[in-house]
SEMI-246624 format. One line per field, with one value per residue (C-alpha): residue in one letter; x, y, z; chain. Coordinates in steps of 0.001 Angstrom, whole numbers, plus 500000, padded with zeros to 6 digits. Example, Ala and Ser with C-alpha at 12.3 -4.5 7.8 and 13.67 -1.06 7.14 Angstrom:
# SEMI-246624
code a | s;
east 512300 | 513670;
north 495500 | 498940;
up 507800 | 507140;
unit A | A;
//
This chain:
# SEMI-246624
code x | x | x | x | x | x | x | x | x | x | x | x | x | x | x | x | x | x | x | x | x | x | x | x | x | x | x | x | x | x | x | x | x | x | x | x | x | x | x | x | x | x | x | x | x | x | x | x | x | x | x | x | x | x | x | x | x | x | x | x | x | x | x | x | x | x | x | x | x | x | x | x | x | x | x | x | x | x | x | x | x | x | x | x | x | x | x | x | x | x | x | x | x | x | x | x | x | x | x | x | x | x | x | x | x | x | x | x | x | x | x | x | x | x | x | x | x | x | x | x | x | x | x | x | x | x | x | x | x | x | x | x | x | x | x | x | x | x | x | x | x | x | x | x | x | x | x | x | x | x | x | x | x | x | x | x | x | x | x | x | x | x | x | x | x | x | x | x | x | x | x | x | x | x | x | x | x | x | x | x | x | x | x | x | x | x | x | x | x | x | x | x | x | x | x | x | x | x | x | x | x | x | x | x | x | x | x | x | x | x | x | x | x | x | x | x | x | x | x | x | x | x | x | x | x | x | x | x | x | x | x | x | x | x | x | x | x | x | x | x | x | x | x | x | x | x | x | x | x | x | x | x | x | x | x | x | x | x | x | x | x | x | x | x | x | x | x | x | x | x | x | x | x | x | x | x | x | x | x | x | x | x | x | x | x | x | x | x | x | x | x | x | x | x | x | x | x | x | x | x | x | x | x | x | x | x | x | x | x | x | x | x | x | x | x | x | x | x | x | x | x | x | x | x | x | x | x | x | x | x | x | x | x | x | x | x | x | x | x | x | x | x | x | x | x | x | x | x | x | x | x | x | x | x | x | x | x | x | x | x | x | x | x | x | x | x | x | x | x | x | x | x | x | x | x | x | x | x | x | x | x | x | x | x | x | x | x | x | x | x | x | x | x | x | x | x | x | x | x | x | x | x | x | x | x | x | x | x | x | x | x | x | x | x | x | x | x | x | x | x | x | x | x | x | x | x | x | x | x | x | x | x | x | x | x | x | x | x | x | x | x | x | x | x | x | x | x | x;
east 775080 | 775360 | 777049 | 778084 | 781402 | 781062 | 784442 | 784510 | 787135 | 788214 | 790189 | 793041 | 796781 | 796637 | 793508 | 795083 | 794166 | 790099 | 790751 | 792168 | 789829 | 786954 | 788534 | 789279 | 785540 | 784737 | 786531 | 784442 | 781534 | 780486 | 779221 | 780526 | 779232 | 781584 | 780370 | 781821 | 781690 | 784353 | 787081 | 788626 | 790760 | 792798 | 796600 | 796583 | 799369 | 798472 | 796961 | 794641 | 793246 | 792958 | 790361 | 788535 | 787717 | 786099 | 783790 | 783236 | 780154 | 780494 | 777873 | 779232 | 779926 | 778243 | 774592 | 772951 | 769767 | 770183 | 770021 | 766382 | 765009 | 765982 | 764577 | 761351 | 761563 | 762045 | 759303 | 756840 | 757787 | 759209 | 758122 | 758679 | 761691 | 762910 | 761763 | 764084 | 767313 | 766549 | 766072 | 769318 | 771438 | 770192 | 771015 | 774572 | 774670 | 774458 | 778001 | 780022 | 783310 | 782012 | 779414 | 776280 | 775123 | 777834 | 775018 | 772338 | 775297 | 775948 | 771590 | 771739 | 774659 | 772831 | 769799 | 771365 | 773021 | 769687 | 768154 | 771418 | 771330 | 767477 | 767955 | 770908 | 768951 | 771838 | 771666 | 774689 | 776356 | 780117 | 781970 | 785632 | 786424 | 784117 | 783967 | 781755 | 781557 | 779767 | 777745 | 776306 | 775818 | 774275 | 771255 | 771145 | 770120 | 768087 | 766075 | 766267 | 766569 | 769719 | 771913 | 775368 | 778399 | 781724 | 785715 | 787484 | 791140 | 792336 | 793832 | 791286 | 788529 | 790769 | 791045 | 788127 | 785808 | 783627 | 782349 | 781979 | 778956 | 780634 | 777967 | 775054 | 777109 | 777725 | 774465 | 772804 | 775157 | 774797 | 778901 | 781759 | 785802 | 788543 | 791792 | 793483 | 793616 | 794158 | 791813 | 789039 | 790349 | 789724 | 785796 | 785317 | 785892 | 783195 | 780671 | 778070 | 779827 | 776842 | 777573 | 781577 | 780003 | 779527 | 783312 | 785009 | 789202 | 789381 | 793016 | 793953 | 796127 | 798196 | 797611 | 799973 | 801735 | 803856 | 802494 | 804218 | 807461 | 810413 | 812384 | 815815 | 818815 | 820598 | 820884 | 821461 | 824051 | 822576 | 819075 | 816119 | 812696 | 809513 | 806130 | 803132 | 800956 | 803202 | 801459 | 801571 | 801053 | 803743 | 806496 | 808276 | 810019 | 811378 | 812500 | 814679 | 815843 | 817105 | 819184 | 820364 | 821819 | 823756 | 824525 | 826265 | 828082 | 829322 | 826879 | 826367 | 822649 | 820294 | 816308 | 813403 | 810365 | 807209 | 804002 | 802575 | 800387 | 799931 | 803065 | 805369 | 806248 | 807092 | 809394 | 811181 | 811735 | 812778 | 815292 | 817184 | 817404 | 819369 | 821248 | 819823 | 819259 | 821933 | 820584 | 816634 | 814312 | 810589 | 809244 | 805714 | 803299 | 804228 | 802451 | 802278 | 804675 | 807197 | 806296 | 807332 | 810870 | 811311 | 811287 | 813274 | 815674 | 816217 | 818165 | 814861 | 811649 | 811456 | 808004 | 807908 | 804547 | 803229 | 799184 | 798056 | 795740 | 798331 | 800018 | 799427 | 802897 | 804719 | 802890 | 804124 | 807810 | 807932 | 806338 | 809468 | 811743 | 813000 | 813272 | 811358 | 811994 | 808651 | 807280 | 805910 | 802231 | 798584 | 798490 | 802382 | 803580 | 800991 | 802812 | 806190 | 808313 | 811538 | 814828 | 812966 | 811816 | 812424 | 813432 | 810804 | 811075 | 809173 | 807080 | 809010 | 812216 | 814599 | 817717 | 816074 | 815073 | 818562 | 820214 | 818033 | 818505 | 822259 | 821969 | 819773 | 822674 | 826179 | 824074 | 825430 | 823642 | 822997 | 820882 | 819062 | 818188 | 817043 | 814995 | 813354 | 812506 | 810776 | 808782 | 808117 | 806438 | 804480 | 802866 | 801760 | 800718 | 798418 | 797673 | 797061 | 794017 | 792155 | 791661 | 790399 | 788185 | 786868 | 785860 | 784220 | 782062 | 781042 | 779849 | 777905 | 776370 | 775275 | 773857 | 772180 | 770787 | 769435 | 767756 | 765987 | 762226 | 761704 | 761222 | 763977 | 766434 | 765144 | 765681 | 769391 | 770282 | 769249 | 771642 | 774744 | 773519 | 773988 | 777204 | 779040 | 780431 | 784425 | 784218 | 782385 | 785411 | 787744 | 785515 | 786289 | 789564 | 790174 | 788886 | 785081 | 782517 | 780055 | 779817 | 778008 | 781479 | 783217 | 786602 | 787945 | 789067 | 789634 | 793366 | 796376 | 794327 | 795996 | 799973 | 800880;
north 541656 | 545029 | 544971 | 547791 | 548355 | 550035 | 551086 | 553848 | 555293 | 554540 | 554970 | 555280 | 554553 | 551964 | 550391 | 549612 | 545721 | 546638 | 548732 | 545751 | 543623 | 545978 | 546195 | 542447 | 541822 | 544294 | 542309 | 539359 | 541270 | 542297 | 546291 | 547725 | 550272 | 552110 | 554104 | 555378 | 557557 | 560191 | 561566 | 564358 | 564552 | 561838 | 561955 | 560250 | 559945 | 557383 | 557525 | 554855 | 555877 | 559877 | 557762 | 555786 | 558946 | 560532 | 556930 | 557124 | 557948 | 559883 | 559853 | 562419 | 564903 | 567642 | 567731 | 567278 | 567696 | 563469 | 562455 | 563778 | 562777 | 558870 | 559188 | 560253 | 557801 | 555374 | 555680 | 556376 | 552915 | 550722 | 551800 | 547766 | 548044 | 551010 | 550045 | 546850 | 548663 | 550629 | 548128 | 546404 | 549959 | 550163 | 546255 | 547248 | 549767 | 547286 | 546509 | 548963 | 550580 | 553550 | 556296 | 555570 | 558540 | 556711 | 553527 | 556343 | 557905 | 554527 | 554692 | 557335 | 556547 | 553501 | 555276 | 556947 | 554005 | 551987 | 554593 | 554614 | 550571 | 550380 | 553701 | 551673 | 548105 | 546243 | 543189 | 542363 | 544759 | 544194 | 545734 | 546010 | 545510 | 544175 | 547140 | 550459 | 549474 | 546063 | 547684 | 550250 | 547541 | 545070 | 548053 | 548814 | 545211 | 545077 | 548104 | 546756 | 542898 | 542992 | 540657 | 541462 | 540417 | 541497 | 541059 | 540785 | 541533 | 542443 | 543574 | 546157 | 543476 | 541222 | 544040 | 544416 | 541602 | 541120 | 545452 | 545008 | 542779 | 540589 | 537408 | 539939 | 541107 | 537551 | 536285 | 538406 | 538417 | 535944 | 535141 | 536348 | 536709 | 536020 | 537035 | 534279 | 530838 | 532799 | 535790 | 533128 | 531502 | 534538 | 535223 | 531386 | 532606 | 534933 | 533168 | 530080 | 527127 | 526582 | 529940 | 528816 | 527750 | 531014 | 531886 | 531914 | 532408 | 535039 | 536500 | 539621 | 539550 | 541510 | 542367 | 542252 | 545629 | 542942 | 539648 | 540599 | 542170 | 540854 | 540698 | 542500 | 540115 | 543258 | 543009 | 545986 | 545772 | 547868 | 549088 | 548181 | 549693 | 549270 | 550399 | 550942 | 553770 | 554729 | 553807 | 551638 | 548521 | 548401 | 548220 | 551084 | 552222 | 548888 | 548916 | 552352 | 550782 | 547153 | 549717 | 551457 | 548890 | 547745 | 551751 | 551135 | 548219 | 549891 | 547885 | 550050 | 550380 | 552907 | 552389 | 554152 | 554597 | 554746 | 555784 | 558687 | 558240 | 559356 | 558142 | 560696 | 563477 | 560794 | 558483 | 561989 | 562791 | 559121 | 559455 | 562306 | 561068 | 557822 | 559747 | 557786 | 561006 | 559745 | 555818 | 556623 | 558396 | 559151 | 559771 | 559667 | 557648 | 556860 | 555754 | 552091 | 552421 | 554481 | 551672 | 548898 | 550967 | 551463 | 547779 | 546700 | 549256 | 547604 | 544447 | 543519 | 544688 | 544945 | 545009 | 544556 | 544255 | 544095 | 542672 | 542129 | 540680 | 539818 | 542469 | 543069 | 544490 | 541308 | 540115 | 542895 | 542552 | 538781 | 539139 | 541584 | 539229 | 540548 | 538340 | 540236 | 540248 | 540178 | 538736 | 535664 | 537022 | 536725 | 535272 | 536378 | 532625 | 531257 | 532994 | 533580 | 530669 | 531513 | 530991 | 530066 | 533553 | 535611 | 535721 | 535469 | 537091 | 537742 | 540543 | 543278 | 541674 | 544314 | 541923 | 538907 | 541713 | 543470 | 539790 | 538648 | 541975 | 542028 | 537936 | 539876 | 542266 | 539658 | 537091 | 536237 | 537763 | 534205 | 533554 | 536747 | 535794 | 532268 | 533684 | 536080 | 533499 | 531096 | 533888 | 535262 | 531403 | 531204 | 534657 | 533886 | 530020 | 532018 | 535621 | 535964 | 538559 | 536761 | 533596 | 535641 | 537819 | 534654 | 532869 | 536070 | 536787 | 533034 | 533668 | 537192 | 535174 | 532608 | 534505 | 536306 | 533574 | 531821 | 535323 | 535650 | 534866 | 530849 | 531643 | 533628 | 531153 | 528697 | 530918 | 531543 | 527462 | 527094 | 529970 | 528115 | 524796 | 526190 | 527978 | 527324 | 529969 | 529833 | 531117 | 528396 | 526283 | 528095 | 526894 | 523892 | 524303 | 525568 | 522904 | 523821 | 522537 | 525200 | 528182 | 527292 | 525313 | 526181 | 526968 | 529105 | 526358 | 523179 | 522000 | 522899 | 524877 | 527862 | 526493 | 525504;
up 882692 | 884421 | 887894 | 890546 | 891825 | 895052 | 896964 | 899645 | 898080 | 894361 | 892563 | 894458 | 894390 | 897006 | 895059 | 891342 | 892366 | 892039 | 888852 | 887350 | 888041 | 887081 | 883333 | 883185 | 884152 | 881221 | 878839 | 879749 | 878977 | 882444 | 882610 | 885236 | 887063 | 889212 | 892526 | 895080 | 898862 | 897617 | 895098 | 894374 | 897862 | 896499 | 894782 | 891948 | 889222 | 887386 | 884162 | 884140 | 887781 | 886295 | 883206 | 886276 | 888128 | 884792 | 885062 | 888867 | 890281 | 893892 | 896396 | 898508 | 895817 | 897417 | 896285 | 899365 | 897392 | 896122 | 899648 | 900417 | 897041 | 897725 | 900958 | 899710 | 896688 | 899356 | 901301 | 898351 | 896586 | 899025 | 902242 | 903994 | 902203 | 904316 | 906793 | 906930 | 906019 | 908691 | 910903 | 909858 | 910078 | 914078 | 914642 | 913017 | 915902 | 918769 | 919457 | 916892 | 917746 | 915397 | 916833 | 915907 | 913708 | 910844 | 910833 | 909729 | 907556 | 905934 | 905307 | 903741 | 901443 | 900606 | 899561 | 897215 | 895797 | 895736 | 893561 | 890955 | 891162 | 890137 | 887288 | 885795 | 885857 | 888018 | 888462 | 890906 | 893832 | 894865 | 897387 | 898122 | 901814 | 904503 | 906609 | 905792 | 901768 | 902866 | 904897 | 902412 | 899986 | 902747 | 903247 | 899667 | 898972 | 901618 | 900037 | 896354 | 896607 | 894118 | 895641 | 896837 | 897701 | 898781 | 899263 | 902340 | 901989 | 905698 | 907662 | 908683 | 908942 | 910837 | 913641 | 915403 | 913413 | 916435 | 915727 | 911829 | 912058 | 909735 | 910268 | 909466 | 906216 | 905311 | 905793 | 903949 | 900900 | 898295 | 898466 | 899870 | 897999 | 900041 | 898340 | 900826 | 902334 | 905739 | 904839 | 904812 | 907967 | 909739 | 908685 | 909356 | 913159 | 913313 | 911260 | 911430 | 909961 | 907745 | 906161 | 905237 | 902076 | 900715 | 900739 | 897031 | 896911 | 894065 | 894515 | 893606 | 890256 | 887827 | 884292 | 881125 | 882651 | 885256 | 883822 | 880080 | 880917 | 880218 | 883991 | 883572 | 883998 | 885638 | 888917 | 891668 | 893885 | 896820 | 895544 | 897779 | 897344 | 899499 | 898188 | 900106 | 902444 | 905086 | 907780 | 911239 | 909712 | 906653 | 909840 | 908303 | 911577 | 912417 | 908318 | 909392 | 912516 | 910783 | 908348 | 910820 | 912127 | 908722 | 908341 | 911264 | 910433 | 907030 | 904710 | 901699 | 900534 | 899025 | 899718 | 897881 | 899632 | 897340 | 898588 | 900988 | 904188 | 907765 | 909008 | 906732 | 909000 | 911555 | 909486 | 907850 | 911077 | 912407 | 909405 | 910220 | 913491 | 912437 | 910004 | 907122 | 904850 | 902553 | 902156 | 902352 | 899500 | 900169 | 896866 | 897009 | 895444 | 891659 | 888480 | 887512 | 885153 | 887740 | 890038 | 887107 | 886691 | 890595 | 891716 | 888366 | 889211 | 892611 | 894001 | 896282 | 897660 | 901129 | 903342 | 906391 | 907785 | 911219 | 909736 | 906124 | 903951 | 900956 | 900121 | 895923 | 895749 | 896689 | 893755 | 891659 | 892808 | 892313 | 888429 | 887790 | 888833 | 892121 | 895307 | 898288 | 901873 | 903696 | 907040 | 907889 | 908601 | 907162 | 903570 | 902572 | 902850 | 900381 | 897730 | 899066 | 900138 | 902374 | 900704 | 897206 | 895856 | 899240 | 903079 | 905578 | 908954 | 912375 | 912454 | 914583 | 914638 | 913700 | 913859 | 911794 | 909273 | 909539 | 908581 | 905765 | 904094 | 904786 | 903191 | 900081 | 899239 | 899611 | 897418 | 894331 | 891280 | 890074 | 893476 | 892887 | 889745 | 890443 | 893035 | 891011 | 888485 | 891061 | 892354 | 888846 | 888144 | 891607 | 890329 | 886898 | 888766 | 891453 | 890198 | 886899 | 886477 | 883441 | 884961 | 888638 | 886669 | 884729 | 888186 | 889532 | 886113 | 886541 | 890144 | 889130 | 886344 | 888354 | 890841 | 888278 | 887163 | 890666 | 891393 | 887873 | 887705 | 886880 | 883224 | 882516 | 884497 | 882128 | 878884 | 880533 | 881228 | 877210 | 876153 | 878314 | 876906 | 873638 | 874112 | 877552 | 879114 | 879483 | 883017 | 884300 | 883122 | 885005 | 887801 | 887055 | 886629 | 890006 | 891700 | 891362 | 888799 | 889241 | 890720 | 894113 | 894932 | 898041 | 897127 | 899340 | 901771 | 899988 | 901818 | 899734 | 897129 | 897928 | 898443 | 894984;
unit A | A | A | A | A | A | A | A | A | A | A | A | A | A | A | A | A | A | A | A | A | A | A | A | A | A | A | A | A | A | A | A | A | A | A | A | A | A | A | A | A | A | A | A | A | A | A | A | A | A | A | A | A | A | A | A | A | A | A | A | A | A | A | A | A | A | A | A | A | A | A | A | A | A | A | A | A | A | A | A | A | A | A | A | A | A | A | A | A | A | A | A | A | A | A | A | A | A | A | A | A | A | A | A | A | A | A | A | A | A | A | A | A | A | A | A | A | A | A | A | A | A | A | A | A | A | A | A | A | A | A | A | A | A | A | A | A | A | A | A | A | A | A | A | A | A | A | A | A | A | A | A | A | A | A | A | A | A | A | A | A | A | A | A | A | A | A | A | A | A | A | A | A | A | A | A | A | A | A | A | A | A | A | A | A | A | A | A | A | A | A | A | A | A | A | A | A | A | A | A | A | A | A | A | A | A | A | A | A | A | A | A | A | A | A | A | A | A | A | A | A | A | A | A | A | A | A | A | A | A | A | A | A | A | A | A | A | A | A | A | A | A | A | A | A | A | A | A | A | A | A | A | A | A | A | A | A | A | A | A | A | A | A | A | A | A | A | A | A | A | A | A | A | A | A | A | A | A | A | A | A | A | A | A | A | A | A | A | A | A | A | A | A | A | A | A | A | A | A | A | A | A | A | A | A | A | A | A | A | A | A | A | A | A | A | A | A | A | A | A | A | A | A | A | A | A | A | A | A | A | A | A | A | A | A | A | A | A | A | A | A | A | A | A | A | A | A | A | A | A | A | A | A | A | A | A | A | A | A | A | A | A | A | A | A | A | A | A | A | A | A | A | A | A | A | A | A | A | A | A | A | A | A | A | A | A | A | A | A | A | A | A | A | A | A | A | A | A | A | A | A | A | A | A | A | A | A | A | A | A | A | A | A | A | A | A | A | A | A | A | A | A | A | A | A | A | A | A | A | A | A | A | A | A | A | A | A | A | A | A | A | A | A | A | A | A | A | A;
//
């Protein structure tokens, strides 16, 4: 089965969750297609995202030529076709918080993808993120009739829902992913009830890298590390305040901060202003495996976000062993439970985060450990990557299927009665025995 990946901006450092799911849908025997709006602009370290750029197509790459040709391709073949994408991009327009040129921008991009998707025989689109990605896909399958669907991850979606046009996106999609419990709560506010049905919970999840290594029973006296894009959200300036605080009261620490963003010059500055220059490191964005060696290097991981989806870096920390201290926001406490594997804190609190990482360092290294191994099990219970992948391949097979003409869906229900697919086990496995199961919301699927 051939399927595109579309992501408006891939790979990218921040994005190692899709690039693991692309390769574990490979190894299922799912060809992937990978597209997206840009590259090139983007910092990347790793190896493995250097090897997905060399596979990437980009759609704004520069030849400005492509966009004219799938117009006119367009309009010579499918003409009605156009016509209702176009239709669709104005509707999008009606009550957007973006200018309205984008919706014809987001046409355009689509046209070129609609050509690519009928060259390459596709049979599926995906899209990461339910804002402009869903969109391009939405018109593209409105111009090609290959069905679609998407992810929604938050908390970008979860921001302004009512100017995404999330009920058009879902309605016209054939399902939507929800990576959590409360990341499908929050579509089920802006769309019909009767379309709750198409939501599927496929978490994010980690490969062997995390899943396989062997936690280190060494444990950091005063080594925290948070990883992320320094930006608003992550809560990185109340982060600096809470340890200034415990600077002030003589607590001895020493904090990494991995990842780059929009909010650098502003926290370097913010750092030198609390006198922190000695305690905090901004390093930068770092490879997997620097990432691996930076958290199992440190006593915790600390992230303390103001909105999120669920963050994949909780994850990360937890499958290494290391207790995290996180808020109590979005989807964080389906995996993280306070005082088992973590501490759990208000959003913005700087003295309830100052405390439970002052209660992180004075904790025995026995605690620490026993923490780390709870999270380490809640992790490899909820987000391992082969069993995600599985579910997903069973829903882009079955969708594949349902859209085929009636006598190859016939020809296809022979070849599964002859050999069953594993991935429509794990269906069943999760709670759904086949793939047009709602899952997403079944109460206490997601707190195991």
């Amino acid at each position: 089965m051939r399927v595109c990946y579309f992501v408006p901006e891939y790979p990218a450092p921040s994005h190692t969750f899709v690039r693991r799911e692309i390769v574990e849908l490979e190894r299922n025997g799912i060809s992937v297609l990978r597209v997206s709006l840009r590259g090139g602009g983007l910092q990347l370290v790793d190896p493995a995202d250097l090897s997905e750029r060399d596979r990437t197509r980009y759609i704004l790459d520069g030849n400005i030529a492509k966009f004219g040709a799938a117009l006119a391709r367009a309009m010579l073949h499918r003409p009605m076709a156009l016509a209702k994408a176009t239709a669709a991009a104005f509707g999008m327009m009606r009550r957007s918080s973006r200018p309205a040129p984008l919706h014809l921008a987001y046409l355009a991009e689509a046209l070129v993808l609609a050509r690519w998707v009928l060259e390459e025989d596709v049979q599926h689109i995906h899209a990461h993120f339910g804002t402009n990605g869903a969109e391009v896909a939405m018109l593209c399958h409105l111009m090609t009739g290959v069905p679609y669907s998407f992810t929604v991850h938050g908390p970008d979606e979860f921001d302004r829902p009512e100017y995404l046009g999330l009920p058009a996106k879902v309605k016209h999609a054939a399902f939507v992913c929800v990576i959590s419990s409360f990341t499908g709560s929050q579509l089920c506010r802006w769309i019909p009830q009767d379309e709750w049905r198409k939501l599927k919970l496929v978490r994010c999840g980690l490969d062997a890298d995390f899943l396989a290594v062997r936690p280190s029973r060494l444990v950091q006296k005063a080594r925290l590390v948070t990883v992320g894009r320094l930006s608003e959200q992550k809560g990185h300036m109340v982060l600096l305040q809470a340890l200034a605080t415990l600077a002030r009261a003589g607590v001895p620490f020493k904090l990494t901060v991995v990842g780059d963003g929009p909010l650098r010059s502003q926290l370097e500055q913010r750092i030198r202003q609390l006198g922190l220059e000695q305690q905090v490191e901004l390093v930068g964005w770092m490879s997997n495996a620097e990432v691996r060696a930076a958290i199992g290097e440190a006593r915790a991981l600390v992230l303390p976000s103001f909105a999120e989806g669920l963050p994949v870096v909780l994850m990360e920390a937890l499958a290494l062993g290391r207790p995290v201290v996180t808020t109590y926001i979005a989807g964080i406490p389906e995996l993280v439970e306070d005082k088992t594997c973590g501490w759990l804190v208000p959003a913005g609190s700087v003295d309830q985060l100052a405390d439970a990482i002052r209660q992180c360092l004075d904790a025995p290294d026995t605690l620490i450990r026993t923490m780390g191994s709870a999270g380490r099990k809640r992790v490899l219970e909820q987000h391992d990557i082969v069993p995600e992948a599985r579910t997903l391949a069973a829903l882009f097979r079955a969708q594949a299927q349902e859209a085929a003409p009636p006598r190859d869906r016939v020809e296809a229900a022979g070849r599964r009665a002859e050999a069953p697919e594993a991935s429509n086990a794990s269906l069943a496995e999760r709670g759904g025995s086949e793939p047009g199961k709602v899952i997403a919301l079944r109460p206490g699927h997601a707190a195991r």
